[in-house]
Every structure is written in structure tokens, then in C-alpha cells.
MARRO-17712 format. One record per residue: residue number from 1; residue in one letter; x negated, y, z of N, C-alpha, C in turn. Coordinates in pm, whole numbers, plus 50000, padded with zeros to 5 digits. Example, Ala and Ser with C-alpha at 12.3 -4.5 7.8 and 13.67 -1.06 7.14 Angstrom:
# MARRO-17712
NODE     i   aa    n.xx    n.yy    n.zz   ca.xx   ca.yy   ca.zz    c.xx    c.yy    c.zz
NODE     1    a   48681   49431   50780   48770   49550   50780   48680   49670   50780
NODE     2    s   48715   49775   50708   48633   49894   50714   48710   50003   50787
# end
This chain:
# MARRO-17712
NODE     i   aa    n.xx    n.yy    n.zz   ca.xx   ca.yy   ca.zz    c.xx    c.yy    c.zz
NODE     1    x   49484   28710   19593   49385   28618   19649   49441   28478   19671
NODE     2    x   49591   28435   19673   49618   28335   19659   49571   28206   19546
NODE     3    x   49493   28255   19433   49461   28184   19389   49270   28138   19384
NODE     4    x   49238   28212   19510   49112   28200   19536   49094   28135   19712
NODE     5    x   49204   28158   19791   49193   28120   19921   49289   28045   19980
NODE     6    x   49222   27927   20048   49339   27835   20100   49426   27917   20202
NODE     7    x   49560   27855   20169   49630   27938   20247   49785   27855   20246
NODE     8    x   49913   27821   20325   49985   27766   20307   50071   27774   20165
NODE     9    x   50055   27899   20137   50156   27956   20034   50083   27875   19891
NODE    10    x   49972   27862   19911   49920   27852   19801   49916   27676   19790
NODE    11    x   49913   27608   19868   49912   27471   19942   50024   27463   19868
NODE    12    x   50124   27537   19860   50305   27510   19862   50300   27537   19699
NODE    13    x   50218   27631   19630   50224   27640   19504   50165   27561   19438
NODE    14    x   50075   27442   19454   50006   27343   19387   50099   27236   19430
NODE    15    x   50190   27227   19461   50307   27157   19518   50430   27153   19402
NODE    16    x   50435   27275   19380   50551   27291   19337   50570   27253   19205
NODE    17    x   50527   27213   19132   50536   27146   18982   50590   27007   19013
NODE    18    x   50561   26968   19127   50588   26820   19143   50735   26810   19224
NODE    19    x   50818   26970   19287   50920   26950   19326   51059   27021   19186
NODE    20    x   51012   27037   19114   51111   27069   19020   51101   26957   18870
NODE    21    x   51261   26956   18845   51210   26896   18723   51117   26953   18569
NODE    22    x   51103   26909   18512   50991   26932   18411   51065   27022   18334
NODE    23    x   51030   27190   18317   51099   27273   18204   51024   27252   18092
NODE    24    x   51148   27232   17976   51094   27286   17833   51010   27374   17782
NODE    25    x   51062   27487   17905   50981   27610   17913   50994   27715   18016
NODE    26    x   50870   27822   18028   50923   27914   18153   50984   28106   18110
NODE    27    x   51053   28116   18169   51044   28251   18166   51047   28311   18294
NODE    28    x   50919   28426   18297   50897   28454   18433   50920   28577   18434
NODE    29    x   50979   28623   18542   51042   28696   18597   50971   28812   18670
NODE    30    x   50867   28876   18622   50752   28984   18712   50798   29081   18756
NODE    31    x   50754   29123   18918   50720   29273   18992   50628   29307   18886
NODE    32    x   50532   29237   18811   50393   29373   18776   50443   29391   18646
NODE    33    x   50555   29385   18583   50576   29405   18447   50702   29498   18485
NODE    34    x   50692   29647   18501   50838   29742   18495   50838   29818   18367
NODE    35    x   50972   29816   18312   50991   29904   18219   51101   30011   18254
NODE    36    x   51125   30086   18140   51271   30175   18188   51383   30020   18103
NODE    37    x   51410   30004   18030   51492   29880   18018   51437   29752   17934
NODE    38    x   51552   29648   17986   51446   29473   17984   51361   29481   17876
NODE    39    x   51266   29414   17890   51156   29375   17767   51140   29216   17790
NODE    40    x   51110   29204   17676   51076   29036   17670   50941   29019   17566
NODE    41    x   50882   28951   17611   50720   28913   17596   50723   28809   17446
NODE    42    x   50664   28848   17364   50672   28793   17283   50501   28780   17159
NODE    43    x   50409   28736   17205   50270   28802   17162   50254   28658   17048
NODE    44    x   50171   28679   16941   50095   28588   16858   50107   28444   16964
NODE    45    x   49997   28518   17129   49926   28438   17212   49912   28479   17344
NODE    46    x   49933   28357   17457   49933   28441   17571   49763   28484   17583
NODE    47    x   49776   28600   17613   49669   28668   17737   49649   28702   17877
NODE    48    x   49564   28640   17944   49547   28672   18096   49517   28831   18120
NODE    49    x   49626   28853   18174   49602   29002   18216   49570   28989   18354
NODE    50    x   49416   29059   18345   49379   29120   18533   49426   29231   18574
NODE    51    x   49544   29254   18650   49569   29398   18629   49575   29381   18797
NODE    52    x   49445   29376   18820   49421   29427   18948   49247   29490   18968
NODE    53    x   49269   29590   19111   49097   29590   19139   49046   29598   19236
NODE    54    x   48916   29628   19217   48850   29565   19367   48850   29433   19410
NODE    55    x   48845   29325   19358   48870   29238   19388   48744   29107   19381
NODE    56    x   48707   28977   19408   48580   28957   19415   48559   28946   19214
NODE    57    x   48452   28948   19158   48425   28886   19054   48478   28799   18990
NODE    58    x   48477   28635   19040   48534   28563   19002   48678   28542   18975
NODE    59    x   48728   28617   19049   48870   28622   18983   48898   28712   18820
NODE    60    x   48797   28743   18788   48796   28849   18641   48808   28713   18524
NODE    61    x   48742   28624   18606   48637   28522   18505   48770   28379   18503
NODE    62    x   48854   28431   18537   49027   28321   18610   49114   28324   18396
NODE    63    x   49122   28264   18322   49182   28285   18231   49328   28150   18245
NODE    64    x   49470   28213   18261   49573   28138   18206   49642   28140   18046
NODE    65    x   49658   28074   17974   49703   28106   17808   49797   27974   17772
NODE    66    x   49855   27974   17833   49993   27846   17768   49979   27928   17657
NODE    67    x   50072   27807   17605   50192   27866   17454   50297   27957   17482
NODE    68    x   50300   28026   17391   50448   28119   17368   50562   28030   17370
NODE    69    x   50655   28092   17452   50815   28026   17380   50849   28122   17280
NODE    70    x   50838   28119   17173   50863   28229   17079   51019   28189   17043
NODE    71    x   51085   28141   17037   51244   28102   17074   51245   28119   17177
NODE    72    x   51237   28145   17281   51276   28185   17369   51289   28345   17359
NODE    73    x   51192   28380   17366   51251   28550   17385   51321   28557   17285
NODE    74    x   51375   28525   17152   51486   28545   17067   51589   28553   17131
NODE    75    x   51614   28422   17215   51679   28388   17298   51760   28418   17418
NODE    76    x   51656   28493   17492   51681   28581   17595   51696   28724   17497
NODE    77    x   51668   28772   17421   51721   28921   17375   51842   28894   17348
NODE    78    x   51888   28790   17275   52007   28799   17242   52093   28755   17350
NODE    79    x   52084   28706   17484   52177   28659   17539   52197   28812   17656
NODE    80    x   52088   28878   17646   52093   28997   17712   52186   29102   17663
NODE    81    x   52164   29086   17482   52204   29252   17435   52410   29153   17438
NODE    82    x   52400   29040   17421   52529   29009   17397   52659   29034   17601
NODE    83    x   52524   29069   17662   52631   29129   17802   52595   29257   17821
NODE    84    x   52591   29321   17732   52560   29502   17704   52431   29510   17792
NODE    85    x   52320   29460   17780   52157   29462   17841   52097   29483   17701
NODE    86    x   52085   29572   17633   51997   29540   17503   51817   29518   17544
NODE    87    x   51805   29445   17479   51627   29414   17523   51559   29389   17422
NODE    88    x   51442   29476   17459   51335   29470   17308   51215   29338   17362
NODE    89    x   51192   29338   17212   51055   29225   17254   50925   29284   17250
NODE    90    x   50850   29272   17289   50689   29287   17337   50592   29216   17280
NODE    91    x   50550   29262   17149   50472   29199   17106   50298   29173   17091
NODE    92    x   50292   29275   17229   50151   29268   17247   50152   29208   17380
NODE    93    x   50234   29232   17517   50194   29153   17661   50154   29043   17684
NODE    94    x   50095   29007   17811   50067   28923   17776   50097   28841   17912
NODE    95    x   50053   28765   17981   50051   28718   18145   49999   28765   18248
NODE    96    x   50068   28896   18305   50012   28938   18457   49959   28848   18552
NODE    97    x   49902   28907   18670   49876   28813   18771   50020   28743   18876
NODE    98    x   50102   28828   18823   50248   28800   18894   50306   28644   18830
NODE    99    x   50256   28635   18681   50270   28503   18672   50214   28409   18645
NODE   100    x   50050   28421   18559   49953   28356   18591   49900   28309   18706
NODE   101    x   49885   28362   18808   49838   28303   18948   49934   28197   18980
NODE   102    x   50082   28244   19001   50144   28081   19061   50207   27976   18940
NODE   103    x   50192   28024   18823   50181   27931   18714   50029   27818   18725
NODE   104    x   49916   27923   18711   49811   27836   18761   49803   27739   18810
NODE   105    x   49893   27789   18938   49829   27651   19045   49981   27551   19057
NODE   106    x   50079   27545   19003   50216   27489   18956   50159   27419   18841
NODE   107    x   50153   27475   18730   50094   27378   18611   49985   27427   18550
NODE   108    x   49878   27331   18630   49748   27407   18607   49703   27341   18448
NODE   109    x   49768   27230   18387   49733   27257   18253   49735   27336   18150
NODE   110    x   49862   27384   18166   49888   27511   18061   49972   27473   17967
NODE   111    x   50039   27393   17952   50110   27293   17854   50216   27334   17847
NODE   112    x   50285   27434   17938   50427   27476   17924   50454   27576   17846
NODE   113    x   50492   27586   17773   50498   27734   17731   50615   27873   17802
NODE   114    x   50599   27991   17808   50593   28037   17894   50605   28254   17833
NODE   115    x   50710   28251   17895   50737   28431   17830   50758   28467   17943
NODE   116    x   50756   28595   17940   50742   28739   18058   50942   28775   17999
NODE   117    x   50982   28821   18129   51113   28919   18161   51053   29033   18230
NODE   118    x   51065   29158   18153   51004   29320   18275   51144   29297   18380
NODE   119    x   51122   29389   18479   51222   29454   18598   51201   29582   18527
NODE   120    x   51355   29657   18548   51364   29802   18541   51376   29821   18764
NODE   121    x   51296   29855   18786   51279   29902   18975   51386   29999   18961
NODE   122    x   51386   30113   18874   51493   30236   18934   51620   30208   18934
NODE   123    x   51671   30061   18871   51853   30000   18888   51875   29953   18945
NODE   124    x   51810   29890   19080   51800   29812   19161   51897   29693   19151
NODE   125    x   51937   29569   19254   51974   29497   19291   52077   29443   19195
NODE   126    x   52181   29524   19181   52308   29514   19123   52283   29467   18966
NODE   127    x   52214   29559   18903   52143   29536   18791   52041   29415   18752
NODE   128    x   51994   29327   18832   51902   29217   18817   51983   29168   18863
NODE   129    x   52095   29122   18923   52180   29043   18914   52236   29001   18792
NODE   130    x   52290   29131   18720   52358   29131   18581   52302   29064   18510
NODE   131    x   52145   29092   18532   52071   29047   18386   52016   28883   18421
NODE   132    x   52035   28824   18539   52072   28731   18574   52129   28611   18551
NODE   133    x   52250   28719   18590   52423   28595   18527   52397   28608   18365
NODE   134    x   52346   28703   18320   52377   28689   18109   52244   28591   18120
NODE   135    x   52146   28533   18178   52076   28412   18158   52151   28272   18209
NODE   136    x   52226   28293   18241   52303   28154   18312   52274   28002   18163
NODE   137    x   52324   28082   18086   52300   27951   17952   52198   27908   17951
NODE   138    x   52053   27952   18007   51942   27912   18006   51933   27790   18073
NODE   139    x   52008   27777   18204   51993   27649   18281   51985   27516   18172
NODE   140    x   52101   27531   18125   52094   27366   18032   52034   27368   17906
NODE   141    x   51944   27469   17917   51854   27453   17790   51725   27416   17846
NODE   142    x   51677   27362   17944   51559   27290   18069   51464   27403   18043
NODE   143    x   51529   27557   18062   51441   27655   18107   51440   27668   18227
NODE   144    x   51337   27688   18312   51283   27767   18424   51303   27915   18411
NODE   145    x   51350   27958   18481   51371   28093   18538   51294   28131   18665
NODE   146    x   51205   28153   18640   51101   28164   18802   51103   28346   18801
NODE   147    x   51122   28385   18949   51129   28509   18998   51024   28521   19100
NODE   148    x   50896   28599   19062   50820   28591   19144   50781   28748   19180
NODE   149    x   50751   28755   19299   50701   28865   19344   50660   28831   19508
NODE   150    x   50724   28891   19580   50722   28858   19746   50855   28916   19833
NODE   151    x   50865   28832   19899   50980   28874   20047   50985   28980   20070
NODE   152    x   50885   28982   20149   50853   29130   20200   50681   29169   20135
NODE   153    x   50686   29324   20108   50550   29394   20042   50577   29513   20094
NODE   154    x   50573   29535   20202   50482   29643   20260   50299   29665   20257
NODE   155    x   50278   29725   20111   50120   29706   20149   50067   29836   20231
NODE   156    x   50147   29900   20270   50109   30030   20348   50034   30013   20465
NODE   157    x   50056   29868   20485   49985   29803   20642   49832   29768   20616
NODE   158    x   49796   29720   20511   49624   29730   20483   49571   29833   20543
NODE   159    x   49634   29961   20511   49551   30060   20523   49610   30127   20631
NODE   160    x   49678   30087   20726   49703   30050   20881   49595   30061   20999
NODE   161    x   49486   29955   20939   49405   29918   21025   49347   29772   20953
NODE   162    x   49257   29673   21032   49214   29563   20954   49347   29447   21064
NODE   163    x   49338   29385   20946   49457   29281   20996   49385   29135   20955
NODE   164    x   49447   29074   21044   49409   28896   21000   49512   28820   20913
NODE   165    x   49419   28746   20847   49546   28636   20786   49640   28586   20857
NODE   166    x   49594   28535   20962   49669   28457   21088   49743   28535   21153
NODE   167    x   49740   28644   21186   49842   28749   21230   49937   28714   21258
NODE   168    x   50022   28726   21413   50160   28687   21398   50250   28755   21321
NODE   169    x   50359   28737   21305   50481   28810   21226   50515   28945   21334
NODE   170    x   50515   28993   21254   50614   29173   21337   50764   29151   21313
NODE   171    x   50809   29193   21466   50938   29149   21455   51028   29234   21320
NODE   172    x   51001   29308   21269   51088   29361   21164   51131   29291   21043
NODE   173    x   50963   29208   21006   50983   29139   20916   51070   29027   20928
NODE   174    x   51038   28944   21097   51132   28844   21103   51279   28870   21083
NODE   175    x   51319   29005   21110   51474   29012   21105   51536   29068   20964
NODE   176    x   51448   29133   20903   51447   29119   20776   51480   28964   20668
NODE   177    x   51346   28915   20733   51375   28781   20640   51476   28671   20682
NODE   178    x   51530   28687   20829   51635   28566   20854   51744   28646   20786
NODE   179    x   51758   28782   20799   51896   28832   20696   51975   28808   20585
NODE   180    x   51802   28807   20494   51785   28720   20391   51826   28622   20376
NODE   181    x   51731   28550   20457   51788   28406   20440   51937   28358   20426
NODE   182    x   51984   28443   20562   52113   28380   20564   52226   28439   20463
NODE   183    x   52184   28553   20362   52248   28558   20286   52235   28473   20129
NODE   184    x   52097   28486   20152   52090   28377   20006   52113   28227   20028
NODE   185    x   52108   28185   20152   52185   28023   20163   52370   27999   20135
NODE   186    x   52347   28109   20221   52552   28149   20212   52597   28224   20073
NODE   187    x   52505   28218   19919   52513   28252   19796   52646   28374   19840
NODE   188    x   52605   28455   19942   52652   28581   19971   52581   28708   19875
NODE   189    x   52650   28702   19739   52547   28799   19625   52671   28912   19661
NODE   190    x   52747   28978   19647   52779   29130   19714   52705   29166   19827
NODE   191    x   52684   29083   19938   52540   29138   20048   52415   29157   19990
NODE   192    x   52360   29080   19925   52199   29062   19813   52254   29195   19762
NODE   193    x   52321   29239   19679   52313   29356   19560   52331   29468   19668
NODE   194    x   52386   29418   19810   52372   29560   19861   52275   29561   19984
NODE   195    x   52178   29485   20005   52073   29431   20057   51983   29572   20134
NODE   196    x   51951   29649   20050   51902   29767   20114   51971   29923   20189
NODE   197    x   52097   29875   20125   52175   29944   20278   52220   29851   20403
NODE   198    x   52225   29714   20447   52289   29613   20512   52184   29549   20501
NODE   199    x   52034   29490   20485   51985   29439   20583   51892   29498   20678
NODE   200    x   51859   29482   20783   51756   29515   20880   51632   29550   20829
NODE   201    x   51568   29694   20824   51472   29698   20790   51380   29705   20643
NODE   202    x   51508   29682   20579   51524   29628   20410   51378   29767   20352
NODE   203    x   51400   29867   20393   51318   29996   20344   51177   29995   20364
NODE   204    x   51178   29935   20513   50994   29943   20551   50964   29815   20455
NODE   205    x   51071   29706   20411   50990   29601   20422   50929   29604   20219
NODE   206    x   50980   29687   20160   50988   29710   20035   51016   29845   20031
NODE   207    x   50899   29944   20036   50922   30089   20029   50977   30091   19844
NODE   208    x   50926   29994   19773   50974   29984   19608   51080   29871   19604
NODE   209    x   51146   29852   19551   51186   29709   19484   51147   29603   19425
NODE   210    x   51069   29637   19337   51041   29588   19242   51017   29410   19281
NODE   211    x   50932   29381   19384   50887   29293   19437   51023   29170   19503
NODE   212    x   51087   29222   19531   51231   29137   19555   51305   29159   19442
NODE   213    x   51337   29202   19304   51417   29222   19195   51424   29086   19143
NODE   214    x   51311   29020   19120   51301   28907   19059   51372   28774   19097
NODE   215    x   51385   28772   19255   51493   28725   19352   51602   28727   19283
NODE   216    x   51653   28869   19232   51794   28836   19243   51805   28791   19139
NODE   217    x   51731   28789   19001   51746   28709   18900   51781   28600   18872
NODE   218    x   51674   28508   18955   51670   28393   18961   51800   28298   19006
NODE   219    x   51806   28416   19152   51977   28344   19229   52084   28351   19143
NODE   220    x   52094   28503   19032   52184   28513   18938   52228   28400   18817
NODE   221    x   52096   28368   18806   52068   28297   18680   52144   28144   18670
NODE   222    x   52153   28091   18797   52186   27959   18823   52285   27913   18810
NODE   223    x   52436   28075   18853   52547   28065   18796   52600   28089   18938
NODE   224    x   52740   28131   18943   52810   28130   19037   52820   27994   19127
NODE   225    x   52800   28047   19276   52845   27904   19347   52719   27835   19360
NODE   226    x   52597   27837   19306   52485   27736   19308   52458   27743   19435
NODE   227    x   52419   27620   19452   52324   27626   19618   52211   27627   19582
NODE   228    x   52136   27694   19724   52004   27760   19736   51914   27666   19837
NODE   229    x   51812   27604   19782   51716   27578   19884   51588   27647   19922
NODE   230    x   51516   27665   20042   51474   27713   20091   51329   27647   20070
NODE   231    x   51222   27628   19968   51140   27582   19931   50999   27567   20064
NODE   232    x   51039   27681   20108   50813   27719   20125   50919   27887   20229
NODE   233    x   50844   27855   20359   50824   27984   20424   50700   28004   20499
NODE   234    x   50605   28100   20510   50545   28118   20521   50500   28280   20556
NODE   235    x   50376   28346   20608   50371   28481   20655   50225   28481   20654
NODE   236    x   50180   28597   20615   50047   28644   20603   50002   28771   20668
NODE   237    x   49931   28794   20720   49865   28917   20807   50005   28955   20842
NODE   238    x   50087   28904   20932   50172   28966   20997   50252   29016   20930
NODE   239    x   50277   29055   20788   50378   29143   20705   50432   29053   20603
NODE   240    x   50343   29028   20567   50401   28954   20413   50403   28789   20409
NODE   241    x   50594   28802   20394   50622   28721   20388   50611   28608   20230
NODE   242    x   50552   28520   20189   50554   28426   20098   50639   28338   20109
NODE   243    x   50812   28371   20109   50904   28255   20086   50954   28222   19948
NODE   244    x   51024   28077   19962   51035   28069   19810   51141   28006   19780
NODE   245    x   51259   28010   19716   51362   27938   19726   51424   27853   19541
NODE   246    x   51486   27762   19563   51540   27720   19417   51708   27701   19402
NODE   247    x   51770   27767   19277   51896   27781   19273   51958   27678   19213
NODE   248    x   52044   27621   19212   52126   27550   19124   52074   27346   19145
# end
């Protein structure tokens, strides 16, 4: 619904094209794209995938379709299979809502062109690191590496009870996410890869992974040593946190 309702996070994502410099191109980094190992997106043409439901109408009727980086996923397969990650390409996927929605409202022309990275969820942390650091060469090729998912995704709380947008924060999440924080400012990546035994709460706040995997990509990707800024924090119905940070 972020791309249908005002909301800070979303305030912060029509923002954000104007706080990074201009990529050549994107490769995005999805929770809604899991495989058993990496895939890389590689179609004729992008397609808006709705892969959600229940949701109002008008969001069905929402189409994103940049250009392919079709060098790019060459690109990324080979820089993957060359740190023992072999990765196939995908020649039918197309753009989830994991990266169409904050592509949308980041570069709502469409002019960038733009490929999908899957998460494998069952290798957790350690493993999206790896596949990470073997993107490091990407930096000086004016690719974007965007890792999107959420902080915290506990959606078990919807069906809780009815909750408000405005909702204060539950203290779990807060101690969860300053953990965070203070490990991804302090580019403390042996704490990150071991994040769900050592931080507070790490389990309720992500009964899956998948949704923080993309995180560690991104931090990986930038290279050893990068500093981290702290873009956009923000909290929704009390659980879910929308923070957002940039490496390097």
C-alpha cells in the first residue's frame, strides 16, 4: 500500500532518486523473488508482476516496465559463478512488487533500466553476504544495488487484532532495530551474518528471512570498510519498521 497511501516511508521514497547519484542501471535485490539458488532476471521485457491479493483494484491497474539491463545479468552471472555462486538467468520474470513499488516512486519515469537478483531464504545471512562481496565490481560500473524488503516483517500481527497506521512502536521492535542499527553503522558484518542468534528479538521480528536478506547484500556489495548512512527511519502499525540505509 505504500504506493497508494501517504505515508512517511513513501514521502522518503519519492525522495530518494534525488539523494543518490544517477545509476547506469539497477539491480534489485527482492524478498518476493526466492529460489533454491541465485537467479538473475533476464526477460525480452520488463513485466509488472502483481503478486499480491486482496488488495484495492487500482493497484492491479499500477504497470512499471523500464528497460532490461540485458548486460547486466551477463554480468552478474558471471561475477557470481566466478566466487563459486553459480547463477542461472530467468528468462521469463519479470518486476515484483518488491521492486516496482519503490522503483515507482524513486524513478517514476522508467528510464533506468533495471534486473531482478532472487534470495535463496534457507542460507541465510552468511550467504547474502557472499553473494554480496562477488558484486563489489558493480560499484564502479554506476550500478545500483538496491536491497529491498523491510526491517522488521512480522505480519503475524494483522491478524493479531486491527491495528493503526499511527501505532506506537512495541518495544521489541525498537530494540531490535537500534541493534541493527548499531551494527550496520559500526560495518560490524560478523554480528549482521550472525544477527539472528545475537540480536534482540531477531526471530519475532522476521519469523522468515527473506525480508532482511537483501540488507545484507547491499551492505556486502559496497566492499569492505564502506560507511553506512542511515537514509529514512520510520514505523508503521507499531511493527513494521521501513528503514533504509546507503553503503559506500
Amino acid at each position: 500500500m505504500t504506493i497508494a497511501e501517504d505515508s512517511p516511508a513513501r514521502r522518503f521514497l519519492e525522495s530518494l532518486g534525488g539523494l543518490l547519484p544517477r545509476p547506469a542501471a539497477i539491480l534489485s535485490v527482492s524478498a518476493h523473488w526466492e529460489t533454491e539458488a541465485p537467479m538473475v532476471s533476464d526477460p525480452p521485457e520488463n513485466q509488472t508482476i502483481h503478486d499480491f491479493y486482496g488488495f484495492p483494484q487500482p493497484l492491479y491497474a499500477l504497470r512499471y516496465t523500464p528497460p532490461v539491463a540485458h548486460g547486466l545479468a551477463a554480468r552478474v552471472a558471471a561475477l557470481l559463478a566466478g566466487a563459486g555462486l553459480p547463477c542461472k538467468m530467468d528468462k521469463t520474470r519479470g518486476l515484483d512488487h518488491g521492486s516496482w513499488v519503490p522503483l515507482m516512486l524513486a524513478y517514476p519515469a522508467a528510464e533506468i533500466p533495471v534486473i531482478q537478483l532472487s534470495v535463496q531464504t534457507q542460507l541465510g545471512a552468511a550467504h547474502h553476504l557472499a553473494l554480496g562481496a562477488a558484486l563489489g565490481p558493480l560499484r564502479a560500473e554506476s550500478v545500483l544495488v538496491l536491497g529491498t524488503g523491510s526491517f522488521t516483517h512480522d505480519l503475524r500481527r494483522f491478524r493479531a487484532g486491527r491495528l493503526a497506521a499511527d501505532a506506537a512502536e512495541t518495544p521489541d521492535v525498537t530494540q531490535f532495530s537500534q541493534w541493527m542499527d548499531e551494527k550496520i553503522m559500526a560495518g560490524d558484518v560478523a554480528a549482521l551474518a550472525s544477527y539472528r542468534r545475537l540480536a534482540p528479538y531477531a526471530m519475532a521480528q522476521h519469523p522468515s528471512e527473506e525480508h532482511l536478506l537483501p540488507l545484507h547484500v547491499a551492505l556486502a556489495a559496497a566492499g569492505p570498510g564502506a560507511p553506512a548512512r542511515r537514509l529514512h527511519s520510520s514505523v508503521e502499525y507499531g511493527f513494521l519498521r521501513m528503514d533504509a540505509y546507503a553503503f559506500g
